[in-house]
C-alpha positions as CSV (number, residue, x, y, z in Angstrom):
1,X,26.2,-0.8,-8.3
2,X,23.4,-0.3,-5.9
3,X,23.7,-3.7,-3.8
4,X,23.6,-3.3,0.0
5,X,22.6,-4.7,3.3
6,X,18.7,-4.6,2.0
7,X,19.5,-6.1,-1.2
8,X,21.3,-8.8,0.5
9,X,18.6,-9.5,2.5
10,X,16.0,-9.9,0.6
11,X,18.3,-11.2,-2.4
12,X,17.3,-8.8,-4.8
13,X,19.3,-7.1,-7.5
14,X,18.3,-3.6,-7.2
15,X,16.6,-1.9,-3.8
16,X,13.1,-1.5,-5.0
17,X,10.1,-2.8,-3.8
18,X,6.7,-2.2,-5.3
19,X,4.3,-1.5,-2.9
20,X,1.5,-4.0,-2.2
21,X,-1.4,-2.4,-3.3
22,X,-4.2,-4.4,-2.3
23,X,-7.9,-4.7,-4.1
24,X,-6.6,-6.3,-7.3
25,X,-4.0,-3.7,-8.4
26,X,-0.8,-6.4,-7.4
27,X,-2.1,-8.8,-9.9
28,X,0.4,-12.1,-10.1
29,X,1.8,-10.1,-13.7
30,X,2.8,-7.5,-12.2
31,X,4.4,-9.0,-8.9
32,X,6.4,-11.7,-10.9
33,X,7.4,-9.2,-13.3
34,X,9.1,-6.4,-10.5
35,X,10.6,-9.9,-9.1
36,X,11.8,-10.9,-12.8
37,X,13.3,-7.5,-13.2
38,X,15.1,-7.7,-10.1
39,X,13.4,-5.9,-7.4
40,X,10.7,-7.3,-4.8
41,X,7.3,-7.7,-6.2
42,X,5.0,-7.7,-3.5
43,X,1.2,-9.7,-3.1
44,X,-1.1,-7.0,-1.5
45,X,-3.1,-9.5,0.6
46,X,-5.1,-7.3,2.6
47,X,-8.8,-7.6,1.1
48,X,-7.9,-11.5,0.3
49,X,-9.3,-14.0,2.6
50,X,-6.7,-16.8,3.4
51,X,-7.4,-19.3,0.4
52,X,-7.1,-16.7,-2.3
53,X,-3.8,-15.6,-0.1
54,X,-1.9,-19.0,-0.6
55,X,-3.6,-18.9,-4.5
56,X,-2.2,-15.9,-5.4
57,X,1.6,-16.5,-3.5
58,X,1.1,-20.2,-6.1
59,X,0.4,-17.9,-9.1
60,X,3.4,-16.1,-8.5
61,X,5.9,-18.9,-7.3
62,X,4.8,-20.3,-11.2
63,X,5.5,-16.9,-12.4
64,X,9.2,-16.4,-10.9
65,X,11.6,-18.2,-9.6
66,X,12.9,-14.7,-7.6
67,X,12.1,-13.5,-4.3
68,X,8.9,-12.0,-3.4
69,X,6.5,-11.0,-0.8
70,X,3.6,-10.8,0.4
71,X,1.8,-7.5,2.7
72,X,-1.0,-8.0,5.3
73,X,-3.2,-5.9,7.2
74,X,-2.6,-5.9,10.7
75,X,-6.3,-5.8,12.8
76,X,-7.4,-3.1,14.7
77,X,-9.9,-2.9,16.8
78,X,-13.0,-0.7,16.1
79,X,-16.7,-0.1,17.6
80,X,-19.4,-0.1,15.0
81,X,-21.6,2.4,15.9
82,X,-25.1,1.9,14.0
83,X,-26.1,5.2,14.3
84,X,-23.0,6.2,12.2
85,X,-23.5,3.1,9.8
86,X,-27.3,4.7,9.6
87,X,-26.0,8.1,8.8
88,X,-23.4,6.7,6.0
89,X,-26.3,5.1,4.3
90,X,-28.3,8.3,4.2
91,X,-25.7,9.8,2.9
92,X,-24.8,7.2,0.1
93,X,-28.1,6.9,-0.9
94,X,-28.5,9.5,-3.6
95,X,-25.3,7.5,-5.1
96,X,-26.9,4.0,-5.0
97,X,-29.8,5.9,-6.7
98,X,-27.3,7.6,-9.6
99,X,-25.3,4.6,-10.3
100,X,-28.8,2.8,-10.4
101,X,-28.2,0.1,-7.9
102,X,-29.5,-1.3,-4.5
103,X,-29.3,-0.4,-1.3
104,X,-26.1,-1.4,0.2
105,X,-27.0,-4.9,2.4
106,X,-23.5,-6.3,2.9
107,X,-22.6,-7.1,6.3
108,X,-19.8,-5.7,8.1
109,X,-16.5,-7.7,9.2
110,X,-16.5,-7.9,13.2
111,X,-13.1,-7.7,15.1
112,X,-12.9,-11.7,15.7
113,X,-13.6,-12.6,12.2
114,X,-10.7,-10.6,10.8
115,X,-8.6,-11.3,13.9
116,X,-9.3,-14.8,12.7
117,X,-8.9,-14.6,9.1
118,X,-5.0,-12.3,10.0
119,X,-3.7,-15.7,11.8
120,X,-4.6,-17.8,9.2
121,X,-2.9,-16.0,6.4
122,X,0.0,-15.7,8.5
123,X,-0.3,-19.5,8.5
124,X,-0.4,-19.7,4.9
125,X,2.6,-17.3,4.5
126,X,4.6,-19.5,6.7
127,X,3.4,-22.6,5.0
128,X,3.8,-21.5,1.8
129,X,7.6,-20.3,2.5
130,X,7.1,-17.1,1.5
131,X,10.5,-15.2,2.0
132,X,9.2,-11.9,3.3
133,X,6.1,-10.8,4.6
134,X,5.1,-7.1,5.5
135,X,2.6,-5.7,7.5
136,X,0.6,-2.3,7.7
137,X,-2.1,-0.9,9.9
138,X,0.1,-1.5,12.7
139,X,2.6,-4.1,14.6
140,X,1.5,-8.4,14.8
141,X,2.2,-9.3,18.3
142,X,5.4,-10.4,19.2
143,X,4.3,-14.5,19.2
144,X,3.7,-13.6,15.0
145,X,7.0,-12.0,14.1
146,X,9.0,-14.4,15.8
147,X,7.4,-17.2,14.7
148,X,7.5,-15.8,11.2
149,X,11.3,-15.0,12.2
150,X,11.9,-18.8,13.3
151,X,10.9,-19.9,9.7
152,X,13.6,-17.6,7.8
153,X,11.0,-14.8,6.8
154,X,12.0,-11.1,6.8
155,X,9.6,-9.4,8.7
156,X,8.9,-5.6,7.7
157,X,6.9,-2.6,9.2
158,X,5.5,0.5,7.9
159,X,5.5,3.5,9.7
160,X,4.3,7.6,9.6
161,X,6.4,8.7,12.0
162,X,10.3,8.3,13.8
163,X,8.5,6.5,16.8
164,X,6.8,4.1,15.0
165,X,9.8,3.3,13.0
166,X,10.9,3.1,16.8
167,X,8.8,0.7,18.0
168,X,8.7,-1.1,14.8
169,X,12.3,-2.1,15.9
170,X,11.1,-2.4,19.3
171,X,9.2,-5.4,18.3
172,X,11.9,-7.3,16.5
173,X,11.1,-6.6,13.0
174,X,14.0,-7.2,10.2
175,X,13.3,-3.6,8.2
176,X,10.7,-0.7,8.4
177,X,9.4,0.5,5.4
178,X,8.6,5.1,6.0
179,X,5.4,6.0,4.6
180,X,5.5,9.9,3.8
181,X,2.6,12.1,3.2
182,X,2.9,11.9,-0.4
183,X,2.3,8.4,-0.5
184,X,-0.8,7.3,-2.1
185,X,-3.6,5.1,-0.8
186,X,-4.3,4.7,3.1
187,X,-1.9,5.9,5.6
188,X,-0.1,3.4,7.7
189,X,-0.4,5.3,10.8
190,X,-0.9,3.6,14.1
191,X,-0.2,5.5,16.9
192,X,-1.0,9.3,16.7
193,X,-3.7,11.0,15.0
194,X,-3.6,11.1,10.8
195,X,-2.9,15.4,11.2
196,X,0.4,14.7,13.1
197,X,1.5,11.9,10.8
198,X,2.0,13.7,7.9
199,X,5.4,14.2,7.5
200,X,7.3,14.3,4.5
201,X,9.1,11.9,3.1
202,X,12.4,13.9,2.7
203,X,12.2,15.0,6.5
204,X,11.2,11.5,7.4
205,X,14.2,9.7,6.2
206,X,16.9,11.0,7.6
207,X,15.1,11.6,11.2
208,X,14.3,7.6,11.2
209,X,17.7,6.8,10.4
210,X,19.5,8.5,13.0
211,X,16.8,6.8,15.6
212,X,16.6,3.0,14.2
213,X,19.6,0.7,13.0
214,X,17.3,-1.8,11.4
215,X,17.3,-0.5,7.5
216,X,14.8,1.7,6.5
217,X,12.8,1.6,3.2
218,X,11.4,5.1,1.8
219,X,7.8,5.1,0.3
220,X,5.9,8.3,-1.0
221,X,6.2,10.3,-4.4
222,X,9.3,8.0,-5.7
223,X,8.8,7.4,-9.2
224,X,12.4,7.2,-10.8
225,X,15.7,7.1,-10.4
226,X,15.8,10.7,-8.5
227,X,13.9,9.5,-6.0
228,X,15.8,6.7,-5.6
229,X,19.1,8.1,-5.5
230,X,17.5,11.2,-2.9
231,X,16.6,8.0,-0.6
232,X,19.2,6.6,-0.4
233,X,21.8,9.8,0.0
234,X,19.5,10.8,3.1
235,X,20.4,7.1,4.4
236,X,17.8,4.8,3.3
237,X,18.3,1.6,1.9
238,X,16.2,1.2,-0.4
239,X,12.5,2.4,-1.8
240,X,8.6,1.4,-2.3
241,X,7.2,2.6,-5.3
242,X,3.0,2.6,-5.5
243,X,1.7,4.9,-8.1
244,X,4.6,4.2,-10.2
245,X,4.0,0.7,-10.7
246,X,-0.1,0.9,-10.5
247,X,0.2,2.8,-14.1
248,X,2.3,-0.1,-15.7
249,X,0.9,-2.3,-18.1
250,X,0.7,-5.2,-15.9
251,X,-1.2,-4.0,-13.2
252,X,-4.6,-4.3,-12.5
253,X,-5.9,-1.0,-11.9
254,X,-8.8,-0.2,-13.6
255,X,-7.9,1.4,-17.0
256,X,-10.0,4.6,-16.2
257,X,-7.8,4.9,-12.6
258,X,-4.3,4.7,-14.7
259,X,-5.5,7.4,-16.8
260,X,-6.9,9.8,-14.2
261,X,-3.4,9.3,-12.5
262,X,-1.8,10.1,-16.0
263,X,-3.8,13.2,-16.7
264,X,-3.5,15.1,-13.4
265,X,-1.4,16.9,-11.3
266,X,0.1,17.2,-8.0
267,X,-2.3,19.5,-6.7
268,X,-5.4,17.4,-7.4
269,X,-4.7,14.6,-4.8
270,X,-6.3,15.0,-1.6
271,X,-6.9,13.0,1.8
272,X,-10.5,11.6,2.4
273,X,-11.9,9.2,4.6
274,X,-15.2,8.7,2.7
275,X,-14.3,5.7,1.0
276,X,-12.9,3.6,3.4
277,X,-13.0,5.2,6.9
278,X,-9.3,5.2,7.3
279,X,-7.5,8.3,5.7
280,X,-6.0,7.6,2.2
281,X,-4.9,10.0,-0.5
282,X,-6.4,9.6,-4.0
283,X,-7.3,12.4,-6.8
284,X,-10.4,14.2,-5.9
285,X,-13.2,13.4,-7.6
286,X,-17.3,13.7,-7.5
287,X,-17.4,11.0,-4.5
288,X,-15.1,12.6,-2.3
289,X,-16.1,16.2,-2.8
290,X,-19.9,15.5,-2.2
291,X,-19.0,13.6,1.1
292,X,-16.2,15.9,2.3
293,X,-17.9,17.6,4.5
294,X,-19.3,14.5,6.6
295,X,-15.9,12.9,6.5
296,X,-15.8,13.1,10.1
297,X,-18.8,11.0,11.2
298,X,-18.1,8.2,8.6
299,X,-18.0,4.8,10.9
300,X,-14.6,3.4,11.2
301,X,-12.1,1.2,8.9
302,X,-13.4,-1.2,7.9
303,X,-17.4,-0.8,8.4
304,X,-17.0,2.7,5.5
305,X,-15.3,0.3,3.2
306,X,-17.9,-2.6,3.4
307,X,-21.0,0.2,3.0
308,X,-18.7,1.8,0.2
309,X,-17.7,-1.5,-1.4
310,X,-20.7,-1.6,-3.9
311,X,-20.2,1.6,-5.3
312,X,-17.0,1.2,-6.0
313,X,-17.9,-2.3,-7.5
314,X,-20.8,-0.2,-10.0
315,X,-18.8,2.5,-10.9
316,X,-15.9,0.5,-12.1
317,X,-18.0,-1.7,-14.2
318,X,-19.8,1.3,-15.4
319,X,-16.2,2.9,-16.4
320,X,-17.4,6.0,-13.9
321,X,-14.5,7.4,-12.2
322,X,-16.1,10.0,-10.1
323,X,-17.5,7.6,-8.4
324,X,-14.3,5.1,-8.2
325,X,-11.5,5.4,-5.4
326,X,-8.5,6.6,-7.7
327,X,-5.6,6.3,-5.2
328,X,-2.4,8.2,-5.9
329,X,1.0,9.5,-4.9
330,X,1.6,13.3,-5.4
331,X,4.3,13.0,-8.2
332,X,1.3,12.3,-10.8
333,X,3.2,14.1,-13.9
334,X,5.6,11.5,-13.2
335,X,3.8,8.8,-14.1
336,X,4.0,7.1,-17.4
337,X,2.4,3.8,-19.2
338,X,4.9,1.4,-19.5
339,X,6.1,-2.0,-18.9
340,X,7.9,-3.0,-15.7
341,X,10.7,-3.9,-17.1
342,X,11.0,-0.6,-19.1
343,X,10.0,1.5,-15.7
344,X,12.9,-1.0,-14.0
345,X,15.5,-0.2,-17.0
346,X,14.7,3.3,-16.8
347,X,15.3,3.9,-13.0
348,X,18.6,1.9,-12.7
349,X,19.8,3.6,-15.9
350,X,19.1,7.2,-14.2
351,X,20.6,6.0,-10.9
352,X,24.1,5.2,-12.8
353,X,24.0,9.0,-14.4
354,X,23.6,11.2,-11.0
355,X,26.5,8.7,-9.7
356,X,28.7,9.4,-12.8
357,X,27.7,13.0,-12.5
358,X,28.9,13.1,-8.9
């Protein structure tokens, strides 16, 4: 009923992919489970170092015998400024203080150590055979995708904008996956400035179809079987679904993030920097609303996340989420605690009414 070129492809039954959301929320359960249930489960790999990479892409392989994938960060390069760092920690230290714990001493990543730790999980996802690897934050060089390419694995982008979806086809890559500004979590943006990449997904769609012929995956608000269907009547092939799957049962959000997501509403999500450094959109809570103002000056993706790390770490073992980053999609009231395979039954099942109906 839904099969097409994507599904082909990546040998799926239905076109969905859940998104790979990375720091623990695409736990092996809930990847193996999309996969079981016939879309693409996807392995958010980007806070993994390369041997909990190939662990987790094992955990999974036990778990289905289905397709799968897995999503990297692509590096960036970024100065670390330590006046900025300085200023951060001024201004996070009233919150060590609240949540009652030290002063944040972790170090920060440098641009060769994550360069080098990107190659190697490359390495594992090509040694490993996984059958389709994604990448956000940007394009891997050319060398990566066709080497990637050479050993039968579907390479797929993630874009903001009709001209990164441009160059993501530029550079050889199999599909693009359109990130609008509803999406939750960080922006994939890589070329202009976050305020010029937030277009929405419904004006998105159709604009990157008519400019690429690789196909083209819509991410951002899709929560059911509407959004689905709306995706693919404006000419996508298929969708990624975040928020949607992070309140299923077999995720690993925190329980206090699922609920926060299941109790507000579209007008509580907001953009902030304050967590991470990069721009992401998550429900506004105390954290982001005492920092807002400094947003700004916050050192770069991923020094904020490294000084940011331990208060994340407190407040989710302290069941505090004011203090948590509670990333989310704007169709909250959507949301719903269920299983994935219910969530899966549900979406097809609404898909096969609005065809009958048309």
């Amino acid at each position: 009923m839904l099969a097409n070129e994507l599904t082909d492809l990546l040998q799926i039954d239905y076109p969905i992919i859940q998104a790979p959301m990375a720091g623990g929320i695409s736990t092996t359960k809930l990847v193996s489970s999309v996969s079981n249930h016939g879309g693409l489960g996807m392995i958010g790999a980007g806070y993994l170092n390369p041997p909990q990479t190939r662990e987790q892409i094992r955990e999974v392989r036990q778990s289905t015998g289905n397709n799968f994938g897995v999503n990297l960060f692509v590096p960036t390069s970024f100065q670390r400024s330590d006046e900025k760092v300085r200023l951060a920690n001024d201004l996070l230290g009233p919150i060590h203080d609240l949540l009652e714990i030290e002063k944040n001493e972790i170090s920060s990543p440098t641009n060769e150590s994550l360069v080098e730790s990107f190659n190697a999980q490359v390495a594992v996802v090509i040694e490993e055979k996984v059958p389709t690897c994604s990448f956000t934050f940007g394009i891997p060089s050319i060398e990566i995708i066709d080497t990637l390419k050479k050993h039968n694995i579907i390479v797929i982008g993630t874009a903001t904008t009709v001209k990164e979806a441009m160059e993501i086809e530029k550079a050889g890559m199999d599909m693009v996956v359109v990130q609008g500004s509803e999406a939750g979590g960080h922006r994939g943006t890589f070329i202009n400035g976050y305020h010029e990449s937030l277009v929405g997904l419904m004006s998105l769609i159709p604009q990157v179809v008519d400019n690429v012929k690789i196909p083209v995956i819509a991410a951002g608000g899709i929560m059911d079987g509407r959004g689905l269907m709306a995706s693919l009547c404006l000419g996508a092939k298929g969708v990624q679904m975040g928020t949607a799957f992070l309140t299923c049962v077999e995720s690993g959000a925190h329980e206090m993030h699922k609920d926060a997501i299941l109790h507000s509403t579209e007008d509580q999500t907001v953009l902030t920097r304050a967590f991470s450094g990069k721009w992401a959109r998550g429900i506004k809570n105390k954290f982001i609303a005492d920092l807002q103002e400094h947003e700004t000056s916050f050192p770069d993706f991923p020094i904020q996340n490294s000084l940011t790390k331990d208060i994340r770490k407190a407040a989710s073992v302290q069941n505090n989420p004011e203090f948590m980053s509670l990333w989310s999609g704007q169709s909250l009231r959507l949301a719903k605690k269920q299983t994935v395979e219910t969530l899966m039954k549900k979406m097809i099942d609404e898909a096969a009414k609005i065809m009958n109906n048309f």
